[in-house]
C-alpha positions as CSV (number, residue, x, y, z in Angstrom):
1,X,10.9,-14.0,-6.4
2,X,10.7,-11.7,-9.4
3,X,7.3,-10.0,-11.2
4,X,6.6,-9.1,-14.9
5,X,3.8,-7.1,-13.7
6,X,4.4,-3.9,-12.1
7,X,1.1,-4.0,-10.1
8,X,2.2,-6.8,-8.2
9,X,5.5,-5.5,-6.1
10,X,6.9,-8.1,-4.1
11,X,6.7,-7.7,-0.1
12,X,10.2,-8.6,2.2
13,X,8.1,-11.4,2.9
14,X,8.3,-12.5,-0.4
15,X,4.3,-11.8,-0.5
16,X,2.9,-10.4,-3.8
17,X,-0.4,-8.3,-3.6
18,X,-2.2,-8.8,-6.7
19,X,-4.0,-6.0,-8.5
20,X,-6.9,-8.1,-7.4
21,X,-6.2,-7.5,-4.0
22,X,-5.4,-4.0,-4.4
23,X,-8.6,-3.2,-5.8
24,X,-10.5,-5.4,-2.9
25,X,-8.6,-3.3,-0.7
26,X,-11.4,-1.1,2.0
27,X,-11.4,2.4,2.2
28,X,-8.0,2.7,4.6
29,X,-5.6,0.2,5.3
30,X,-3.7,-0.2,8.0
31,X,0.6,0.3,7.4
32,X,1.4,-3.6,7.3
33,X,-1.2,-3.7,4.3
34,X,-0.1,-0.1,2.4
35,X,3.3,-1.3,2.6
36,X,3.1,-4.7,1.4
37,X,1.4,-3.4,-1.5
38,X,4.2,-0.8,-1.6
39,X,6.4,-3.9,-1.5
40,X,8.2,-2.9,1.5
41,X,8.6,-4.1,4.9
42,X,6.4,-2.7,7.7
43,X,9.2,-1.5,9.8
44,X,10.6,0.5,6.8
45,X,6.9,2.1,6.2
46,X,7.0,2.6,9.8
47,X,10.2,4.3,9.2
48,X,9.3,6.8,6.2
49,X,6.3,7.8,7.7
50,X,8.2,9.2,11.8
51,X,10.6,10.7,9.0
52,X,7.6,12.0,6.9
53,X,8.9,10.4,3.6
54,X,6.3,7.8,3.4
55,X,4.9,8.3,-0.2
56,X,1.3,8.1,0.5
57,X,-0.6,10.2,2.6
58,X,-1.4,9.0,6.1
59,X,-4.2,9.4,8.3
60,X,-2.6,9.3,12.3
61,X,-6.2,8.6,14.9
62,X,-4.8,8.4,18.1
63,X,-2.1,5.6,18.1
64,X,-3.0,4.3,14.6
65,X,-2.5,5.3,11.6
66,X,-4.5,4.9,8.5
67,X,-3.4,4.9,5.3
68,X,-6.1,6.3,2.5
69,X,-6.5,3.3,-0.5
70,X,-7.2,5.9,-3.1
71,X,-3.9,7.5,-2.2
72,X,-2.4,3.8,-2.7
73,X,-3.4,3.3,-5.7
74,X,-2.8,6.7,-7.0
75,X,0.8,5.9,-6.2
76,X,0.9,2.9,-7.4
77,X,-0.5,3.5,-11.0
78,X,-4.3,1.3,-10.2
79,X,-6.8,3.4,-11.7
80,X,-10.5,1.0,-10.4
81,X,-12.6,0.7,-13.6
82,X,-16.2,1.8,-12.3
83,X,-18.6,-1.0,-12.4
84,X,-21.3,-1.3,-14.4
């Protein structure tokens, strides 16, 4: 499956996040979401992050880990127009 927009990578699933669900997105994600908007498998964020290459920063709480949306979109260009 290809994209024309750059907002809207394409997962391993072949599952594209829209920018409307990046911006619907809560405060932290968990590293199934963050990666499938980073069009990337899970097992490959799980990957960067025990190698500390993921590109976003993560939060670890116990045995989960977090990952910050503001970071994610920062990385991935979305800049959230404030509402009115």
């Amino acid at each position: 499956m290809t994209t024309n927009n750059a907002l809207a990578p394409t997962s391993s699933e072949g599952r594209v996040m829209t920018l409307e669900e990046l911006l619907a997105l809560p405060p932290t994600v968990n590293v199934t979401t963050a990666a499938r908007a980073l069009g990337i498998s899970a097992h490959k964020a799980y990957a960067l992050i025990k190698g500390g290459t993921f590109p976003v920063e993560v939060l670890p709480l116990g045995r989960t880990v977090k990952v910050p949306t503001a970071a994610l979109w920062a990385v991935l260009g979305v800049k959230p127009q404030p509402r009115a």
